[in-house]
C-alpha positions as CSV (number, residue, x, y, z in Angstrom):
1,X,116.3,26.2,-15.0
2,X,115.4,28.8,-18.1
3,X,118.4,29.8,-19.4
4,X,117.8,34.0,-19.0
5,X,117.6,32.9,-15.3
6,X,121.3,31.7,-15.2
7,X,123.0,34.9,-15.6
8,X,120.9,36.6,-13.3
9,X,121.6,33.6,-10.8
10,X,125.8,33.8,-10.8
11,X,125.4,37.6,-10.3
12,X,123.2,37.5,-7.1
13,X,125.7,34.6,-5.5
14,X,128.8,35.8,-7.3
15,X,127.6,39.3,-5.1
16,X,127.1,37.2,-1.6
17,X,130.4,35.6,-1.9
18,X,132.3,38.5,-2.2
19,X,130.2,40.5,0.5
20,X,131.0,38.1,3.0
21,X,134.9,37.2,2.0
22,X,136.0,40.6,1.3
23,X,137.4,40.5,4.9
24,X,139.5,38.1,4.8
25,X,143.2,38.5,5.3
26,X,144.0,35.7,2.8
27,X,144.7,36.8,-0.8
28,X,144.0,32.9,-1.6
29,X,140.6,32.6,0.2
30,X,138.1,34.0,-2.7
31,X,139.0,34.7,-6.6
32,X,137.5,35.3,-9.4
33,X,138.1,33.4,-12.8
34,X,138.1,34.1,-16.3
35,X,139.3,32.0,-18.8
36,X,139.0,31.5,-22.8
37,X,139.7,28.5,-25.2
38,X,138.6,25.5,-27.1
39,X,136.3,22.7,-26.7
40,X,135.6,19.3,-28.2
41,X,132.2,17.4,-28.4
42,X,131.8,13.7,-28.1
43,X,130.9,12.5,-31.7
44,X,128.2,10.3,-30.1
45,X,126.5,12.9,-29.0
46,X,124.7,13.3,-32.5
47,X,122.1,11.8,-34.7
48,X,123.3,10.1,-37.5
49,X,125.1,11.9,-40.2
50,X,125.6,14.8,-38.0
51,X,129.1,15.2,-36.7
52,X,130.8,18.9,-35.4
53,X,134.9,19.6,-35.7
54,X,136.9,18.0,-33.1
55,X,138.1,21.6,-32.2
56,X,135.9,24.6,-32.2
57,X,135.9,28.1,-30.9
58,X,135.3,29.5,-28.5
59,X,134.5,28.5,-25.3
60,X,134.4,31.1,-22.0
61,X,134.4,30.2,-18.2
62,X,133.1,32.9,-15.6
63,X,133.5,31.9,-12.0
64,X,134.4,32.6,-8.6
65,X,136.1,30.4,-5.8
66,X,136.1,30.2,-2.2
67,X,138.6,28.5,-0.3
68,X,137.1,27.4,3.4
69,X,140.2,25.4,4.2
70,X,143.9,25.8,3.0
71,X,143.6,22.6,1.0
72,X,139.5,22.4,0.4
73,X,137.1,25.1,-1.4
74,X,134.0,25.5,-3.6
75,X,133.7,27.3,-7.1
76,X,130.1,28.2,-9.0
77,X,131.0,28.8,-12.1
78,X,128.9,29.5,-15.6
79,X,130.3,28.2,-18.9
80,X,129.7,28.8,-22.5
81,X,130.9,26.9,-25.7
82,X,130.2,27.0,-28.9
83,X,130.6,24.0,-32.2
84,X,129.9,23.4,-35.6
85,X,129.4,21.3,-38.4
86,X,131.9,19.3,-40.3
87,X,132.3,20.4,-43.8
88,X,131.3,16.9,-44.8
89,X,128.1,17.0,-42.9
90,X,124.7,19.0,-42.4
91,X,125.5,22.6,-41.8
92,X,124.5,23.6,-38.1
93,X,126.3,25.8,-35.4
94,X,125.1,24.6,-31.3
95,X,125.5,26.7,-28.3
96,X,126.1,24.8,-25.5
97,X,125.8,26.6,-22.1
98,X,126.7,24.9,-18.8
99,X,126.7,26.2,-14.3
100,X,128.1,24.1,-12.6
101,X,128.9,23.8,-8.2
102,X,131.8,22.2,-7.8
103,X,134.2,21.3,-4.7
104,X,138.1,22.4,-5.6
105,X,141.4,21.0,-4.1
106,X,144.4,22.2,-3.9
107,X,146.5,19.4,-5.4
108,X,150.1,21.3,-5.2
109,X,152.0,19.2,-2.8
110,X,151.3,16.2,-5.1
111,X,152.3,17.9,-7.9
112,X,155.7,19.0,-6.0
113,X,158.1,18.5,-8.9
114,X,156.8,21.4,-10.6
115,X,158.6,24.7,-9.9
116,X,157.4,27.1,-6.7
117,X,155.3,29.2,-8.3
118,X,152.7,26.7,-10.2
119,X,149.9,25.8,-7.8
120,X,147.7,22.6,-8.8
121,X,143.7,22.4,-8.4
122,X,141.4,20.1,-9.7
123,X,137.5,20.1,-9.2
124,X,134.6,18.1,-9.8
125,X,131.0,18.7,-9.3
126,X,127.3,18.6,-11.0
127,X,125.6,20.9,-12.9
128,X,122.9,21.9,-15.5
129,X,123.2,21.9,-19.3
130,X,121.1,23.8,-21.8
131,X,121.3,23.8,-25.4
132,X,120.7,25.8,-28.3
133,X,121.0,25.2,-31.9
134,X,121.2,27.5,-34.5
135,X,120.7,28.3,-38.2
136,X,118.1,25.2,-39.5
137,X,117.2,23.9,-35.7
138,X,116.7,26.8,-33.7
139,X,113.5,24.9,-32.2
140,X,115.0,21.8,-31.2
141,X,116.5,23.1,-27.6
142,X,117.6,20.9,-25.0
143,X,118.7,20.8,-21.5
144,X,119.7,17.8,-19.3
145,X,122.4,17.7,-16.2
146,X,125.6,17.5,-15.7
147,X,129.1,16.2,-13.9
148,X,132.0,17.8,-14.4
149,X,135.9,17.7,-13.6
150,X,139.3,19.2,-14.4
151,X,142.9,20.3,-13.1
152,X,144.1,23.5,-13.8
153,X,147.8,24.9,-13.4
154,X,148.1,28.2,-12.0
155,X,151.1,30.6,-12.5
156,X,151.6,33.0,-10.0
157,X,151.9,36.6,-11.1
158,X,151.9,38.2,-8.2
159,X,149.5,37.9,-4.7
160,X,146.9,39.3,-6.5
161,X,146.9,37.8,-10.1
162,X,147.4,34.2,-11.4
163,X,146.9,32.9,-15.2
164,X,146.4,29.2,-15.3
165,X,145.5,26.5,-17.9
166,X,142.3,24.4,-17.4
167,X,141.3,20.8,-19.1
168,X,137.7,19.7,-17.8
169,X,135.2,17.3,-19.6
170,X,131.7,17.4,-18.7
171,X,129.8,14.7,-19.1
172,X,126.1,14.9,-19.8
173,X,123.4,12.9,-18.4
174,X,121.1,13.4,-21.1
175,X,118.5,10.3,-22.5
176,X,119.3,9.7,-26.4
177,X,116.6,11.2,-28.4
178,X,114.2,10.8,-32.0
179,X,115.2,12.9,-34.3
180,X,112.2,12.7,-36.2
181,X,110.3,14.5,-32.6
182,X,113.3,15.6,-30.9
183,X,115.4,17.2,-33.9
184,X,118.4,16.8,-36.3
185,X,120.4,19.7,-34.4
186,X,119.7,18.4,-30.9
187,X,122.9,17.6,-28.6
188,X,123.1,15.2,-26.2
189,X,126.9,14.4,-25.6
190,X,129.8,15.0,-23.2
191,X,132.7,18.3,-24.0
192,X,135.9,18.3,-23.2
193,X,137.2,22.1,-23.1
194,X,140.8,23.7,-22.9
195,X,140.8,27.2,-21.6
196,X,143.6,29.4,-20.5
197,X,142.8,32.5,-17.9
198,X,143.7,34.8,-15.0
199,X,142.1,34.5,-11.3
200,X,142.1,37.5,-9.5
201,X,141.8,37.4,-6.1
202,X,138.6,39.7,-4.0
203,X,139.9,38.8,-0.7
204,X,142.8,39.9,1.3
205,X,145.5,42.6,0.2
206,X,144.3,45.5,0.3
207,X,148.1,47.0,0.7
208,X,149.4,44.9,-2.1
209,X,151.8,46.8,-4.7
């Protein structure tokens, strides 16, 4: 999938899911989701001599989620992260742009020790990875799929509004590659990312203060 597609993509289903939820009674039943943090790449995911910090910034997670049972839902959600260069190592900067379908459950009751108003999901599902270096390597672009999963701890603000913490790692299903053909600032690795965010809820109270 070209990467200008992906944008256009989330907005024409992110549109049909709220269309057809915006009826329902259930502030729970469809959200949108926002979040912004960190991410980490695996080192093997680089030739030789090429190695990124463990932490970089940023990384940003657009997405919205539909609950069809109390306990089961779905989420499409589009991801981009950023990472660069050791200072020990070649200079390069990668983007690394990820959507991902994925089923969510609502993991509370197992999580029962934690006070009332935390609710627990976590969510796993494929996706599609594209990437882009920068600077020196700009030509060397990549794409290969995905599988992702998290948890994420919501605190509830109100019936509308929740901020919550994520931790997902996506692992990449990419074949190793040349760098002599392929590229010096090609990626091929798995991310771990730590975001925190607010869902906001589409569905459902309409009379809410």
């Amino acid at each position: 999938m070209p990467l200008k597609f992906k944008p256009i993509l989330f907005s024409i289903l992110f549109s049909c899911f709220s269309f057809l939820t915006f009826s329902q009674s259930d502030t729970s039943t469809v959200k949108a989701q926002f979040a912004l943090g960190a991410n980490s790449p695996s080192a093997n995911g680089f030739v030789t001599n090429f190695q990124a910090k463990s932490i970089n910034f940023p990384s940003i997670n657009l997405g919205v989620q539909y609950m069809f049972k109390p306990k089961w839902g779905a989420k499409l959600d589009l991801g981009y992260s950023r990472f660069s260069n050791l200072n020990t190592t070649p200079e390069f900067k990668v983007n690394y742009t990820r959507l991902n379908a994925q089923l969510v459950y609502d993991a509370s009751r197992i999580f029962n020790f934690l006070p009332s108003r935390i609710g627990t999901f976590v969510h796993s599902g494929p996706g599609f990875t594209s990437i882009k270096p920068l600077g020196n390597y700009t030509q060397n672009n990549t794409s290969f799929l995905n599988a992702m999963a998290g948890i994420e701890f919501h605190y509830g603000v109100s019936d509308k509004l929740s901020v919550y913490f994520d931790a997902s790692y996506i692992l990449g299903f990419a074949k190793d590659f040349n760098p002599v053909s392929s590229g010096f600032g090609s990626f091929n690795g798995n991310l771990l990312t730590l975001t925190i965010g607010a869902s906001i809820s589409l569905s459902g109270c309409q009379y809410c203060d």
